[in-house]
Residue frames as a rotation matrix with the C-alpha (Angstrom) as fourth column:
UNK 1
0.578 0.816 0.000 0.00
0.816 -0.578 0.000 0.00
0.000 0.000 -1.000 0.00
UNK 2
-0.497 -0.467 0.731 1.18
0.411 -0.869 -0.276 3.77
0.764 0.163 0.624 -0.84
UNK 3
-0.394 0.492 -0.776 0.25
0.605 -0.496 -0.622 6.68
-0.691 -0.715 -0.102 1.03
UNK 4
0.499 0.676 0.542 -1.88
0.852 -0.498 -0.163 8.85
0.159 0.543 -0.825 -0.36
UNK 5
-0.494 -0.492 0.717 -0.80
0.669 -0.742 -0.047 12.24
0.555 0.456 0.695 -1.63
UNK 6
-0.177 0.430 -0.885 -1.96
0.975 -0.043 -0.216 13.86
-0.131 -0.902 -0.411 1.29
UNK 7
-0.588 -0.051 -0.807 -1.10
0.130 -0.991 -0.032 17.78
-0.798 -0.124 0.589 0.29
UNK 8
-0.930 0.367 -0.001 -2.99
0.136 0.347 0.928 16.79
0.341 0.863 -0.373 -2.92
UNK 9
-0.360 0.871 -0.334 -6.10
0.605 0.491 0.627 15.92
0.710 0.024 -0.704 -1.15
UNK 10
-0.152 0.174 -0.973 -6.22
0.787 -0.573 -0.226 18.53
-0.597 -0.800 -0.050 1.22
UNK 11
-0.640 0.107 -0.761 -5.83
-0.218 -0.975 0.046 21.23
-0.737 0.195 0.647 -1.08
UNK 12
-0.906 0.418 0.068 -8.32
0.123 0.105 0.987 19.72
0.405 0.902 -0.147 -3.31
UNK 13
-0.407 0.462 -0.788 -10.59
0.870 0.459 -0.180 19.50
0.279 -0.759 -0.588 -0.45
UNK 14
-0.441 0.127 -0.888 -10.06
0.044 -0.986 -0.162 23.45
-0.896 -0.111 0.429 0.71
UNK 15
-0.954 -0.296 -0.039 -10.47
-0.025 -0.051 0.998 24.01
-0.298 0.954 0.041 -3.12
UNK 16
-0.494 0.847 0.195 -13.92
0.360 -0.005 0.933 22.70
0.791 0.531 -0.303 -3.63
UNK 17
0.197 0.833 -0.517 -15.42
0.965 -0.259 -0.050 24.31
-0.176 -0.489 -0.855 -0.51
UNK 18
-0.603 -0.785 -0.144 -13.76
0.612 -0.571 0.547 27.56
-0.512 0.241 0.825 -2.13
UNK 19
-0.953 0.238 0.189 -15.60
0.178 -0.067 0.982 27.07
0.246 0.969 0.022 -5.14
UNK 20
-0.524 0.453 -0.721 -18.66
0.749 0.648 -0.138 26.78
0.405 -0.613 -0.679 -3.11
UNK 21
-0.513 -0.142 0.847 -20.68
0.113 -0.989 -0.098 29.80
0.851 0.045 0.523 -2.33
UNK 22
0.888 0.226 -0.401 -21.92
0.410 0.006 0.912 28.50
0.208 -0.974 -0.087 1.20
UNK 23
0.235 -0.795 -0.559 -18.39
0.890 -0.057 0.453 28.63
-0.392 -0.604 0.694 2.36
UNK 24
-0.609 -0.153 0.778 -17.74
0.248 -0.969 0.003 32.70
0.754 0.194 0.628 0.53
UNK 25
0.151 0.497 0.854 -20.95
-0.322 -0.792 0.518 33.75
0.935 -0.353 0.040 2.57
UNK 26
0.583 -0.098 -0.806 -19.74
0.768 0.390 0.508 32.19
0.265 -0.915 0.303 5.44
UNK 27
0.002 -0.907 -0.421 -16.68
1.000 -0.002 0.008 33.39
-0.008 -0.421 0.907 5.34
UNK 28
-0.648 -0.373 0.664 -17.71
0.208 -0.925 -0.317 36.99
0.733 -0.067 0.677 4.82
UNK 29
0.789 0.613 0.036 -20.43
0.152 -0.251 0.956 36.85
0.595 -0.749 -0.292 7.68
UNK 30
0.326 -0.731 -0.600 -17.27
0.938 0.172 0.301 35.67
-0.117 -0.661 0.741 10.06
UNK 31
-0.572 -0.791 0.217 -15.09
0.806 -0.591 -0.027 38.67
0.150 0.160 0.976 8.59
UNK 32
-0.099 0.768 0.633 -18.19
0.105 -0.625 0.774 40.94
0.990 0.143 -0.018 8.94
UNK 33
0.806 0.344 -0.483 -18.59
0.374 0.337 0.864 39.75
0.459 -0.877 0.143 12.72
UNK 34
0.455 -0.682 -0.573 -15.22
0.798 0.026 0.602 40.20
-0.395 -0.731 0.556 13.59
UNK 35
-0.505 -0.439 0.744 -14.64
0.807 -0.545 0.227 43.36
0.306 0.715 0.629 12.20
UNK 36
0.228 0.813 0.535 -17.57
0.001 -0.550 0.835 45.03
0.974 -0.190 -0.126 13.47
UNK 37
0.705 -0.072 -0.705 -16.43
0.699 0.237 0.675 43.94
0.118 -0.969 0.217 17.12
UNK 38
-0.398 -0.911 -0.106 -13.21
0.897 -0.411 0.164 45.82
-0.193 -0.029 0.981 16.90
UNK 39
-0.601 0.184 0.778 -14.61
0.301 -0.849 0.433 48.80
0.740 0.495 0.455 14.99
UNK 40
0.434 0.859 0.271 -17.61
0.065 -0.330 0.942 49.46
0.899 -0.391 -0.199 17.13
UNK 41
0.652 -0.352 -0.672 -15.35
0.758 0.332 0.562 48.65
0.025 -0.875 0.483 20.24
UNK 42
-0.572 -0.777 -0.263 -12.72
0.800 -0.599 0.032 51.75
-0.183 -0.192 0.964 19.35
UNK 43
-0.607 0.201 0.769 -15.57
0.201 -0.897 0.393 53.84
0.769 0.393 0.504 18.16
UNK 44
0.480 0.863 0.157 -17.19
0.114 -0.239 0.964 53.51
0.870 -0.445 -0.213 21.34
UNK 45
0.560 -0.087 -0.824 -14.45
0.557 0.775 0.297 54.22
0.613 -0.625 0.483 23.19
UNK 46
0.873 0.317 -0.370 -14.52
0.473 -0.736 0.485 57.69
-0.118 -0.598 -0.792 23.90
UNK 47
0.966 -0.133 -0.224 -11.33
-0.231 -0.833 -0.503 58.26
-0.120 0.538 -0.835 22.28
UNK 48
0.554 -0.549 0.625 -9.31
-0.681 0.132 0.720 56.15
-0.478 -0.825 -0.301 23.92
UNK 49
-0.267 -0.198 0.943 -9.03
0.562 0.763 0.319 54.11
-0.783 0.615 -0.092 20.81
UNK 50
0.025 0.468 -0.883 -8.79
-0.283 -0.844 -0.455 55.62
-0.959 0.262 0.111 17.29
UNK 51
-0.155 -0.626 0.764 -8.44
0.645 0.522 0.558 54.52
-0.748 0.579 0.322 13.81
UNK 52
-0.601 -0.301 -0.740 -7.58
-0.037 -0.914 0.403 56.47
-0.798 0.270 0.539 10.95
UNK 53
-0.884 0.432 0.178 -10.60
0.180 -0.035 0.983 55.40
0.431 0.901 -0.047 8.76
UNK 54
-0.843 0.497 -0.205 -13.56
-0.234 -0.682 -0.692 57.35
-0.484 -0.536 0.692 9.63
UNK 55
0.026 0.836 -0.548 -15.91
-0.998 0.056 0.039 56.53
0.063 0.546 0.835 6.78
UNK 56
0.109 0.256 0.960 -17.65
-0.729 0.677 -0.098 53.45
-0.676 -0.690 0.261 7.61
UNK 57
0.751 0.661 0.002 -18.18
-0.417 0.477 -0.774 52.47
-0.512 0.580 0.634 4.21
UNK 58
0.567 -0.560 -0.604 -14.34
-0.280 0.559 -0.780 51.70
0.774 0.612 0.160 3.13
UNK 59
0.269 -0.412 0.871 -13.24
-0.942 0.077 0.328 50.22
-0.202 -0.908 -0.367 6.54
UNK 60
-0.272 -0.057 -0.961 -11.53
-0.779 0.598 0.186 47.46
0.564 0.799 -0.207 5.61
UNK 61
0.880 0.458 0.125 -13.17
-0.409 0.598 0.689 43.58
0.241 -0.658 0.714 7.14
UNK 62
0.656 -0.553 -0.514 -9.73
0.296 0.814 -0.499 42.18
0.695 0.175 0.698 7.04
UNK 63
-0.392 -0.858 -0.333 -7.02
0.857 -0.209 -0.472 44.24
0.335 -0.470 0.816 8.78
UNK 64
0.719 0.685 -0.122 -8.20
0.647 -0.595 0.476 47.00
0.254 -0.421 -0.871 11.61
UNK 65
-0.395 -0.740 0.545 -5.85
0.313 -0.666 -0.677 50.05
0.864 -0.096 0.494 12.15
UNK 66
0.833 0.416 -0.366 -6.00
0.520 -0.361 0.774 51.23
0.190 -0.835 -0.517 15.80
UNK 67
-0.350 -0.749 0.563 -3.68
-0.283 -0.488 -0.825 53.74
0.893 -0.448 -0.041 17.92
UNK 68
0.019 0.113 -0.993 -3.73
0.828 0.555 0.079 53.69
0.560 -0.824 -0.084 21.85
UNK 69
0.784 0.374 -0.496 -4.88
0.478 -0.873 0.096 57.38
-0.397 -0.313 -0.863 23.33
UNK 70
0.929 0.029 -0.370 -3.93
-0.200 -0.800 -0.565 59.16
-0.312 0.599 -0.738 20.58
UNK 71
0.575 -0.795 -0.195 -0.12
0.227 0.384 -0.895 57.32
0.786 0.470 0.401 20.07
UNK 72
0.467 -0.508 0.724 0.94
-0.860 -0.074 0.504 57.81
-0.203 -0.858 -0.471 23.68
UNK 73
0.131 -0.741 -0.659 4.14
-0.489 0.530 -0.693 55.93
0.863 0.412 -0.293 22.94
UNK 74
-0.829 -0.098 0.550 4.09
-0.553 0.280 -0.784 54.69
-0.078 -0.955 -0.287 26.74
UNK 75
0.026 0.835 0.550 0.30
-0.517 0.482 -0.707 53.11
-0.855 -0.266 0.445 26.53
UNK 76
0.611 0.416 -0.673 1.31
-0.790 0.365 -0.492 51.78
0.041 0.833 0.552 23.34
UNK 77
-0.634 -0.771 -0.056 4.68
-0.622 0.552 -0.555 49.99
0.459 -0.317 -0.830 24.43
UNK 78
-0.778 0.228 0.586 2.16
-0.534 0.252 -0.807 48.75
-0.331 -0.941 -0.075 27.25
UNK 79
0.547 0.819 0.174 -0.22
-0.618 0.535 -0.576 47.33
-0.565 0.208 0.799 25.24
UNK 80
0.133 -0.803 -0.581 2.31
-0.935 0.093 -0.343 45.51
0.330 0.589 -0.738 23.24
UNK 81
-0.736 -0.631 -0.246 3.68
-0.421 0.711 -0.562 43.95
0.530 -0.310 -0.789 25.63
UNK 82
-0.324 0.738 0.592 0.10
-0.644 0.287 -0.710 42.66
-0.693 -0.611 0.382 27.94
UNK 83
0.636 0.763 -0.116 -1.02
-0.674 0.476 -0.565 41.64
-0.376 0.437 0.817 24.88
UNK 84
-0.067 -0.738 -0.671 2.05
-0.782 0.457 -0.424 39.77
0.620 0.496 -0.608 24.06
UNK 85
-0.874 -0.374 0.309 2.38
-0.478 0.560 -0.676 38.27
0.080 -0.739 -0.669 27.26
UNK 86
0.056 0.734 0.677 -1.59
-0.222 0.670 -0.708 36.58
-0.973 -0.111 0.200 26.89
UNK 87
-0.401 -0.437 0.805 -0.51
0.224 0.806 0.548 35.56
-0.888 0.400 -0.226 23.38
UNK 88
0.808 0.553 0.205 -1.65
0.311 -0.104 -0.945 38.04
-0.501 0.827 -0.256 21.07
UNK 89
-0.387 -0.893 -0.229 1.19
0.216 -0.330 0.919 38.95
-0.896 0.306 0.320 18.85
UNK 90
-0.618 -0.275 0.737 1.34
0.786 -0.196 0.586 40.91
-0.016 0.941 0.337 15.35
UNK 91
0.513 0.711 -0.481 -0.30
0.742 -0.649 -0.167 43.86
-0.431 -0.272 -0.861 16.08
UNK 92
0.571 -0.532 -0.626 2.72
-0.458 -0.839 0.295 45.90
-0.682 0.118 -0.722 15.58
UNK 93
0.661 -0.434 0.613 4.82
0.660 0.725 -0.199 45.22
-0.358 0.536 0.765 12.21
UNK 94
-0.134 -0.734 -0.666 8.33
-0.199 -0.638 0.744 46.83
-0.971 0.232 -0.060 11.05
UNK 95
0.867 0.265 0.422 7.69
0.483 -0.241 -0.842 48.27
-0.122 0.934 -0.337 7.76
UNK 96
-0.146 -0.767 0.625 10.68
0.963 -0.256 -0.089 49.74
0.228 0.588 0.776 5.88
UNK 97
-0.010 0.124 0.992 9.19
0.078 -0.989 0.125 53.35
0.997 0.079 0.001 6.91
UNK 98
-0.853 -0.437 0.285 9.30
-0.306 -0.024 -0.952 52.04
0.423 -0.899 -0.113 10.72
UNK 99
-0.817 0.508 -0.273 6.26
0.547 0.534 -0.645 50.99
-0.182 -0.676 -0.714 13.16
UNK 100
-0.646 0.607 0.462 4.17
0.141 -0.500 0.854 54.08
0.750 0.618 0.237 12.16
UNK 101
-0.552 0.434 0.712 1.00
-0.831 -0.214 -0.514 55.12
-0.071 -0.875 0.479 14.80
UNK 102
0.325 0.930 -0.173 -0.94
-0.880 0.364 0.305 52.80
0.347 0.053 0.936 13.89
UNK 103
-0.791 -0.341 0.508 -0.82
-0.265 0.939 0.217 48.86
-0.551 0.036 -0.834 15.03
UNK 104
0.107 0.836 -0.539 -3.33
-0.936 0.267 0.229 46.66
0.336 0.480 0.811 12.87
UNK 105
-0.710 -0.069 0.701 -4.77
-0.017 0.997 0.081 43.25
-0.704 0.046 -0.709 13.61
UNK 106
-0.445 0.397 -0.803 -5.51
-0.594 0.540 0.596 41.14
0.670 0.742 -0.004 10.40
UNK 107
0.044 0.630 0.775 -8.66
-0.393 0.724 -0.566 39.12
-0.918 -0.280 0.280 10.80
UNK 108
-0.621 -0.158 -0.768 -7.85
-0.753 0.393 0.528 36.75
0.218 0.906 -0.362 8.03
UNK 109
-0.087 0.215 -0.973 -9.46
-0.770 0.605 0.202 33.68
0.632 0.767 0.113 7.57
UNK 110
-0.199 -0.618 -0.761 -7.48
0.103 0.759 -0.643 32.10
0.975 -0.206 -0.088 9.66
UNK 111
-0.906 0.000 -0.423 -8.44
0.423 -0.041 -0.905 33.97
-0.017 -0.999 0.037 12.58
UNK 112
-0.509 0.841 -0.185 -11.33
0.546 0.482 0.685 33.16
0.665 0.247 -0.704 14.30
UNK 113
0.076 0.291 0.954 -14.02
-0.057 -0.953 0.296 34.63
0.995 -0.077 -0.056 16.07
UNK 114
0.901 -0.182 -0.395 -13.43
0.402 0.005 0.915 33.65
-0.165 -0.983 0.077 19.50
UNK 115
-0.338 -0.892 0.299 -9.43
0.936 -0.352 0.007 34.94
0.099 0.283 0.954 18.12
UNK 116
-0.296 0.106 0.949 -11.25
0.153 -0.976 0.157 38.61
0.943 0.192 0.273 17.81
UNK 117
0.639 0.351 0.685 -13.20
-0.415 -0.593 0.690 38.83
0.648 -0.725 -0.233 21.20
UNK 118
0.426 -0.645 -0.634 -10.11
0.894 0.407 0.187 37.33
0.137 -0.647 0.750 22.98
UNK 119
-0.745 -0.443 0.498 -8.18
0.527 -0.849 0.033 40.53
0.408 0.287 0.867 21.06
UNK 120
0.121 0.663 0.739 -11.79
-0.029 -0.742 0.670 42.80
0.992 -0.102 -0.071 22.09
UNK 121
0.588 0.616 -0.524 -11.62
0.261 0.468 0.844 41.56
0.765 -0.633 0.115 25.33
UNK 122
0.093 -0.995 0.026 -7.94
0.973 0.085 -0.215 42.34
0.212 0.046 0.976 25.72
UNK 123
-0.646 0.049 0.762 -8.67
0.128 -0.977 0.172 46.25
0.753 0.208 0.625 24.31
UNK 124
-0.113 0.737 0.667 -11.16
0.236 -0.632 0.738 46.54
0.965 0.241 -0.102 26.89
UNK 125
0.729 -0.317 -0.607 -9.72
0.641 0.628 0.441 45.35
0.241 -0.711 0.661 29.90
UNK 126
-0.618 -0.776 0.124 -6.35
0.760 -0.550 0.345 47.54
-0.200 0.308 0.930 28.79
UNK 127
-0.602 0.041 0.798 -8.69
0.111 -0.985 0.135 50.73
0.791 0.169 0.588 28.23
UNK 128
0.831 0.549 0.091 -10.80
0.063 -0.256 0.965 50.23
0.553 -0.796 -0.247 31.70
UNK 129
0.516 -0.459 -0.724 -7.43
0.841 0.107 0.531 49.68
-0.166 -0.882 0.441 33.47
UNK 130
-0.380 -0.904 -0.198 -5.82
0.786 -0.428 0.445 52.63
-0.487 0.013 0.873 32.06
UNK 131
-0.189 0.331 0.925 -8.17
0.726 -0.587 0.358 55.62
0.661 0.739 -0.130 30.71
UNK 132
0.969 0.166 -0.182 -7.44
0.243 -0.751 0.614 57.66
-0.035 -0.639 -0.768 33.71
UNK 133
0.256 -0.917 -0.305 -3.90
0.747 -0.013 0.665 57.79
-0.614 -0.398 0.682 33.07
């Protein structure tokens, strides 16, 4: 007996639930869900969270731009690192122009929604313990 061409059959597998337009409207409810959490979660947050798209209508579902009261380089270090230390990580990425104000988390695909209200949970926790400073 062979084995079977396993990467073969997976990616034929992914492939036909691609093609599939249950699995598209799934996948843009999810991105639709977790997006909205985040957005609605910095726009209700009195300022304390900002992001540099305002218009609702070209916010993107995938990747969320945020700052941390206003780019206070001190609350942003600090969120960094809390959220490192409970295992969120890529928030902040080194572009060739440097770190920039913004951090972004990508809600790909890959990351799910319990992945987003871990990250919401995180932002809200980290702006109740620290919006008096």
């Amino acid at each position: 007996m062979n084995t079977i061409a396993t990467f073969n059959e997976v990616t034929g597998i992914y492939a036909e639930m691609v093609v599939g337009s249950r699995w598209r409207q799934e996948m843009e409810r999810r991105a639709i869900i977790k997006s909205d959490r985040l957005y609605k979660l910095i726009d209700q947050s009195n300022g304390f969270y900002s992001t540099p798209i305002t218009d609702h209508a070209i916010r993107s579902r995938m990747n969320v731009p945020f700052d941390v009261a206003g780019g206070d380089a001190s609350l942003t270090n600090d969120f960094i690192l809390q959220a490192w230390e409970k295992g969120i990580v890529g928030l902040r990425t080194l572009t060739p122009f440097g770190t920039g104000k913004y951090m972004r988390a990508s809600l790909y695909n890959g990351v799910s929604v319990e992945n987003t209200e871990i990250l919401a949970s995180f932002m809200e926790a980290f702006m109740n313990a620290n919006k008096t400073k």
